[in-house]
C-alpha positions as CSV (number, residue, x, y, z in Angstrom):
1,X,22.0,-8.6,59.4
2,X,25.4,-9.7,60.0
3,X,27.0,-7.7,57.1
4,X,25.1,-4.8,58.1
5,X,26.2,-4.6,60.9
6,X,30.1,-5.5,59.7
7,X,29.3,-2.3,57.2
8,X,27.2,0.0,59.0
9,X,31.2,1.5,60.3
10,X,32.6,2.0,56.8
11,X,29.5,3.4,55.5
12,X,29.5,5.9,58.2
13,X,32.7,7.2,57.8
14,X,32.4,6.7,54.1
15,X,29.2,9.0,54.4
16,X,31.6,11.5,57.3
17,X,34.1,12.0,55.1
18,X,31.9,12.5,52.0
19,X,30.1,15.2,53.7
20,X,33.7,16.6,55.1
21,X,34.9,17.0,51.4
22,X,31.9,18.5,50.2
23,X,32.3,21.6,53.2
24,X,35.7,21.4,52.2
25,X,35.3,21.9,49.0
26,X,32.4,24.7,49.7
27,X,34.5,26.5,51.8
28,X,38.0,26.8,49.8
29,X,37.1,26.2,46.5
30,X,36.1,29.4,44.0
31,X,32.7,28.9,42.3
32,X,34.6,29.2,39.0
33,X,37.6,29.8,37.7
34,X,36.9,32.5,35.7
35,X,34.4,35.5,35.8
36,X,33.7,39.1,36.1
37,X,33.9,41.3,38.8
38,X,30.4,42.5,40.6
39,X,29.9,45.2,42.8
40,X,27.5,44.4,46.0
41,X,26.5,46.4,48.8
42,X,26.2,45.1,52.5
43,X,23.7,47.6,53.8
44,X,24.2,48.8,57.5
45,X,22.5,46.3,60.4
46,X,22.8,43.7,57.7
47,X,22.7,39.9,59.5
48,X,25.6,37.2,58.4
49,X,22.6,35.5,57.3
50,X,21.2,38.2,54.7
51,X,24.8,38.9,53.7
52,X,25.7,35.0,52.7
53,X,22.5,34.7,51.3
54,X,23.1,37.7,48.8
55,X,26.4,36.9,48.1
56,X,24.8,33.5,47.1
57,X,22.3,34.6,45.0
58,X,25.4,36.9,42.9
59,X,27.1,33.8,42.2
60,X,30.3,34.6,44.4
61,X,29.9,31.8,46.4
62,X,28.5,28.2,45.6
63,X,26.4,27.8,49.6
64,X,25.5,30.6,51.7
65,X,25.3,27.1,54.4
66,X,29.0,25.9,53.8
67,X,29.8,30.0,54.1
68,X,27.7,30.1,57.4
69,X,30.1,27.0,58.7
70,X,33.3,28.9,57.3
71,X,32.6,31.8,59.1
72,X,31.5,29.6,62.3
73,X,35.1,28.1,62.0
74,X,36.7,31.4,62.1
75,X,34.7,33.6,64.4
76,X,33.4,35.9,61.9
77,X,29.6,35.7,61.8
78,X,29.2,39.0,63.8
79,X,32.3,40.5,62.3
80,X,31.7,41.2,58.6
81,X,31.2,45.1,58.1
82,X,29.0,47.2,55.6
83,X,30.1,48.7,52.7
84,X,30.2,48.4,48.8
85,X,32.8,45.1,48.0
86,X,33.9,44.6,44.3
87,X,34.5,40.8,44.6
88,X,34.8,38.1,41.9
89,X,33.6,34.6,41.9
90,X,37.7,33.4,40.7
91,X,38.1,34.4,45.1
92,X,37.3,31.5,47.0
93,X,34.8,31.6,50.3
94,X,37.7,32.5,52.6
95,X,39.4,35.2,50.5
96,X,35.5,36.8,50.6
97,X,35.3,36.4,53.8
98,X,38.4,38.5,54.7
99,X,37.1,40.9,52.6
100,X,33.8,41.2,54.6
101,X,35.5,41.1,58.0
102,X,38.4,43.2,57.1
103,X,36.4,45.7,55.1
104,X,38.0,46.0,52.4
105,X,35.7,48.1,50.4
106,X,35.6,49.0,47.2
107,X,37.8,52.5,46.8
108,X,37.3,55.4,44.3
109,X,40.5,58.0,43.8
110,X,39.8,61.7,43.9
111,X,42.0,64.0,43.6
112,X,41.7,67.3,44.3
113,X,43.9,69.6,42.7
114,X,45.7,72.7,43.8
115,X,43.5,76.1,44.0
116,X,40.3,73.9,43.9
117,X,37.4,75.5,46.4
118,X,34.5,74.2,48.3
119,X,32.0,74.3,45.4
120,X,34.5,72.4,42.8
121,X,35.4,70.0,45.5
122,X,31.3,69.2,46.0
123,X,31.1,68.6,42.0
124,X,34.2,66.4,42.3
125,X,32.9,64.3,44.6
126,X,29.1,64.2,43.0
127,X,30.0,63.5,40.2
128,X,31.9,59.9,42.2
129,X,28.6,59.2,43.7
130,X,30.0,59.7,46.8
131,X,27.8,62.8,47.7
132,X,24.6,64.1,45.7
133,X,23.5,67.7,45.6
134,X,25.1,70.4,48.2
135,X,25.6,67.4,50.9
136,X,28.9,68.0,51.5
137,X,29.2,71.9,51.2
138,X,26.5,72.1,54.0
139,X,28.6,69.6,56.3
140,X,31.6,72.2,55.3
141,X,29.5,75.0,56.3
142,X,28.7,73.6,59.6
143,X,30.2,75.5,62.2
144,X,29.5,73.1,65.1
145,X,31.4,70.6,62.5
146,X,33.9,72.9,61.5
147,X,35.1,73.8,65.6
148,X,35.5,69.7,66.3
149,X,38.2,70.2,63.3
150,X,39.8,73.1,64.6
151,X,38.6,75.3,61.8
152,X,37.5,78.9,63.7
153,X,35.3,80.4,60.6
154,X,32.1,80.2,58.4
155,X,33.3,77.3,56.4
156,X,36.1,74.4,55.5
157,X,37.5,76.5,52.3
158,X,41.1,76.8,52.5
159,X,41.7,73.8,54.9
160,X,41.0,70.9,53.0
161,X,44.3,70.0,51.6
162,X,44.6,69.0,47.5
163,X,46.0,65.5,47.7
164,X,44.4,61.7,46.0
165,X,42.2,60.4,48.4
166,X,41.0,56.9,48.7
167,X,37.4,57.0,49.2
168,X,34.3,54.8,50.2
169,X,30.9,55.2,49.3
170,X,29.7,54.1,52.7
171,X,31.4,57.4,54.1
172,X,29.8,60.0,55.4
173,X,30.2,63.8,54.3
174,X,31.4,63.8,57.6
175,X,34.1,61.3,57.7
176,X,35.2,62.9,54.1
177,X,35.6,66.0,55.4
178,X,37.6,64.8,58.4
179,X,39.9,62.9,56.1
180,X,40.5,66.2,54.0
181,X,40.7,68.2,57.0
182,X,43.1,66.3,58.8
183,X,45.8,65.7,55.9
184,X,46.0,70.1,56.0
185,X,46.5,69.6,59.5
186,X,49.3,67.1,58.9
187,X,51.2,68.7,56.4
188,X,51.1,72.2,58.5
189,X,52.4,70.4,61.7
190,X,55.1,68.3,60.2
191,X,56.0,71.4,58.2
192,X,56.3,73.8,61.0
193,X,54.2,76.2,59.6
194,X,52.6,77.1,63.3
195,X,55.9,78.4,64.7
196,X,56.6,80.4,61.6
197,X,52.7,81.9,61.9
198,X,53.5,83.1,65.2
199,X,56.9,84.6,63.9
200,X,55.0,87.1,62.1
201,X,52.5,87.7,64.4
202,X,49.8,86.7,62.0
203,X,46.8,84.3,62.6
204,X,47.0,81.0,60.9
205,X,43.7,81.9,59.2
206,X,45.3,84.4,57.6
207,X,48.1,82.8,56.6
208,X,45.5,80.4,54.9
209,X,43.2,83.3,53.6
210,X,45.9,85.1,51.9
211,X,48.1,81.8,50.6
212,X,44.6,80.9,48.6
213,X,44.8,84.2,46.7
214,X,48.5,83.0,45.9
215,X,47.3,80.1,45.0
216,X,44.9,81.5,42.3
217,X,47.2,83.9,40.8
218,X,50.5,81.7,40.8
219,X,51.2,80.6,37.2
220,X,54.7,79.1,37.9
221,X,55.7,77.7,41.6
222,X,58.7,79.7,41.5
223,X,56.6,82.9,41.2
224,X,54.5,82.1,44.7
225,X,56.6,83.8,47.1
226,X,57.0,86.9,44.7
227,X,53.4,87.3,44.2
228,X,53.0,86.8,48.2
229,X,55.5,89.5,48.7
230,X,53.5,91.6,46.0
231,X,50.2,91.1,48.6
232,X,52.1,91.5,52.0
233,X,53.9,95.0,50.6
234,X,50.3,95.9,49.6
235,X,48.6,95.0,53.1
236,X,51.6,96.4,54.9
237,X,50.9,100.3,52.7
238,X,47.5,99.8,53.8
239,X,46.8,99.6,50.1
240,X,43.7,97.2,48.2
241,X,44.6,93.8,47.1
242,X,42.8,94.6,44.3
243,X,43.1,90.5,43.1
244,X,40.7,89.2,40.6
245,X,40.1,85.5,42.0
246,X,38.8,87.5,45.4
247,X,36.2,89.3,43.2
248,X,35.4,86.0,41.3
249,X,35.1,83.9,44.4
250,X,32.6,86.7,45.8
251,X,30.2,86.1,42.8
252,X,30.7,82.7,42.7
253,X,29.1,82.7,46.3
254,X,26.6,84.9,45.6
255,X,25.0,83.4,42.3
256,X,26.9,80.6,42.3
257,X,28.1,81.4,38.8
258,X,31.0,79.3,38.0
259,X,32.9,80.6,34.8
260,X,33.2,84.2,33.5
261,X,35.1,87.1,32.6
262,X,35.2,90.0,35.1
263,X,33.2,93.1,33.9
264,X,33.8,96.5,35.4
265,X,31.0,96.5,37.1
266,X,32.0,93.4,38.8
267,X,34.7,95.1,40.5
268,X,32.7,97.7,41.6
269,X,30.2,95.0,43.4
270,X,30.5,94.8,47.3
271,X,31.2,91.7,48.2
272,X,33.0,90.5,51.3
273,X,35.1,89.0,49.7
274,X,35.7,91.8,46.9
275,X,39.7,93.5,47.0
276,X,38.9,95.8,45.0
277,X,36.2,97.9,47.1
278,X,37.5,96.2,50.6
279,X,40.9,97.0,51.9
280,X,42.6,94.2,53.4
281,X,42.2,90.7,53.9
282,X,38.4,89.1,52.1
283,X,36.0,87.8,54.6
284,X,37.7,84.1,54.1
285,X,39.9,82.1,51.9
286,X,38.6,81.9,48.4
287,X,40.2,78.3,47.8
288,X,42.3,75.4,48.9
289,X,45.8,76.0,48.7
290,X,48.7,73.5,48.6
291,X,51.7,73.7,50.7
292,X,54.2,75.9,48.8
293,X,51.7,78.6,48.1
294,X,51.4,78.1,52.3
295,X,55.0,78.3,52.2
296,X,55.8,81.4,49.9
297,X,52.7,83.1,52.3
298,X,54.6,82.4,55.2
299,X,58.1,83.4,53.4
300,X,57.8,85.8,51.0
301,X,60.7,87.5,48.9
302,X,61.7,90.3,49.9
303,X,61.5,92.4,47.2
304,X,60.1,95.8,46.8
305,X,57.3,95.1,44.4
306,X,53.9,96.2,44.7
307,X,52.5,95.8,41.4
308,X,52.4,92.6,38.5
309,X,50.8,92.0,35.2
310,X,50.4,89.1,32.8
311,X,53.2,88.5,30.4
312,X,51.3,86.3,28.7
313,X,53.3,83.1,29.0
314,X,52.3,81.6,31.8
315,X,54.7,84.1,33.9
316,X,53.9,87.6,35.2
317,X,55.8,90.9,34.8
318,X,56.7,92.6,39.0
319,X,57.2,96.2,39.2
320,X,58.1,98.6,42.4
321,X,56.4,101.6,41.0
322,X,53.2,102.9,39.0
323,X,55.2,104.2,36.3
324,X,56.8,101.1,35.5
325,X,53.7,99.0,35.7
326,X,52.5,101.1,33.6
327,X,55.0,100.6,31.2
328,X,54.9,97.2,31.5
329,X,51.6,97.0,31.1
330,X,51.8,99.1,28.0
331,X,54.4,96.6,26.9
332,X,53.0,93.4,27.2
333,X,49.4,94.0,26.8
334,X,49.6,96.1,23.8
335,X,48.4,92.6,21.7
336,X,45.7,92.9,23.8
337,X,44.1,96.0,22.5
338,X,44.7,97.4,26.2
339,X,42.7,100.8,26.7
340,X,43.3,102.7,29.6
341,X,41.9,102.0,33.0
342,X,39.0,103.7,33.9
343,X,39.2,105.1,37.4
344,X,37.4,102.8,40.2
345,X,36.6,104.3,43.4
346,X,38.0,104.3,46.2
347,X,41.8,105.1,45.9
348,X,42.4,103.5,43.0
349,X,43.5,106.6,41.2
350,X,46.8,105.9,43.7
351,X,47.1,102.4,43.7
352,X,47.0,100.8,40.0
353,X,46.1,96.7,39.8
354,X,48.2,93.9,41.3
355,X,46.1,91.9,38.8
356,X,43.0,93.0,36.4
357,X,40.3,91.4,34.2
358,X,42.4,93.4,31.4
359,X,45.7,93.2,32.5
360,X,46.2,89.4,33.7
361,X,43.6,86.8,33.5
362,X,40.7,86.5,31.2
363,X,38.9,84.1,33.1
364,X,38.8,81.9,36.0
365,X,36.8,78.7,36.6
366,X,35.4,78.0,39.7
């Protein structure tokens, strides 16, 4: 009894420091040293408890209890946040555990690219798996939505800026369309594109309307603010825009038909958002443009010109007068088979294309 009692100390701190080593270890130490990534999702209202216990089960940590005891230690059992989490069981306990509390969720890149509208921008971001079906064009379409982001029309298109995007999949079509909205916003603040606006006397949605028809015709950056100029002398003669995009993005919304080539009939439809039988501005933009084609909207050339066609190398003929468009057209459309217009009603007899299914483009995708 005597040397039990002389060991019972020893033992007991022999047995303390055992168990000491073995949270140690449990809390610091990887579960391997090497390993693949997994993806796991911490669902919304998800206890520390459930979360240990699956992150556990997928091998990423060796005890859900030394875990528990981790996050005791740093404060963090009501502090870990939902998401998707890419982690790998080379991380060790506290390195997850950061992840949880910080949220460093797992992001996917999009990018949307110059000209891009609302119905491309929904396939972009199905096709992630971030969104599934028209999710995000109705949140676009909401106009309650659309007035908390400062956007005064029908829908988003022609304020969500083309920029790469770091992106969730716990985020809402909400908080996607904030993020996209607010970066437009950004850019056309620290640009001073408000001030200008109000130079010309022209509403901002406008502006954007009639940049996202620049957009769609541009071919080369530096031919933006000549094509704007082209647009503005038009609008300013009270003459049609007479753009192909306009008529596209008008069928696009009523059939949602994403890819053809313009028919003559097709410029005859009425649309709202059709140029060619609609003088003026089209009911709304018709996509998203980026800043220059902003830029060459709000400062065009000033040139003369009120008429361009193709030249069929990625840059465009301008001409100030009927007669030379028509030469021009004669010129560089001639390997084109091009057979004389047929007249269009109304007006078009006096005001020959800016831009044609036979003169310019031969198809857009939308």
């Amino acid at each position: 009894m005597r040397i039990i009692r002389e060991l019972w100390l020893p033992i007991l701190l022999y047995l303390i420091f055992l168990s000491g080593y073995q949270i140690w270890k449990g809390c610091t130490l990887p579960v391997s040293e090497t390993g693949k990534n997994k993806i796991i999702i911490i669902p919304t209202g998800s206890t520390f408890s459930s979360a240990a216990q699956l992150l556990e089960a997928e091998g990423l940590i060796k005890s859900k209890r030394y875990f528990y005891i981790l996050a005791w230690w740093e404060n963090a059992t009501t502090r870990i946040q939902a998401g998707e989490y890419e982690l790998s069981p080379t991380q060790t306990p506290v390195e997850i555990l950061d992840y949880l509390v910080q949220g460093k969720t797992r992001q996917y890149i999009v990018t949307i690219p110059e000209g891009y509208n609302l119905f491309q921008i929904n396939g972009l971001l199905e096709n992630a798996k971030l969104t599934s079906g028209d999710s995000f064009l109705k949140v676009a379409r909401n106009r309650k939505i659309l007035k908390t982001l400062g956007i005064e029309a029908d829908s988003a298109e022609g304020y969500i800026y083309p920029d790469t995007y770091q992106l969730t999949k716990g985020a809402t079509e909400l908080e996607m369309l904030r993020t996209f909205v607010n970066r437009f916003w950004e850019v056309w603040n620290s640009e001073g594109f408000s001030s200008r606006a109000e130079e010309l006397g022209v509403k901002i949605h406008d502006i954007v309307i009639l940049a996202s028809i620049v957009e769609k015709e541009a071919m080369q950056s530096w031919e933006r603010p000549l094509i704007a100029c082209v647009f503005w002398n038009r609008l300013k003669k009270n003459m049609p825009l007479q753009a192909d995009p306009t008529v596209h993005y008008g069928i696009l919304v009523e059939t949602r038909v994403r890819k053809r080539r313009l028919r003559w009939k097709d410029l005859r439809k009425a649309t709202p958002y059709n140029t060619y039988v609609n003088k003026g501005l089209p009911k709304g933009p018709i996509s998203n443009p980026g800043k220059e084609s902003i830029r060459a909207t709000l400062y065009p050339s000033k040139k003369d010109y009120f008429y361009f066609v193709s030249k069929n190398n990625g840059t465009h003929y301008f001409s100030r007068t009927l007669d030379e468009h028509n030469r021009a057209v004669d010129q560089y459309q001639r390997r084109r088979k091009y057979r004389p217009r047929k007249e269009i009603k109304p007006d078009l007899s006096q005001t020959s294309l800016p831009s044609s299914p036979t003169l310019n483009h031969q198809s857009f995708s939308y």
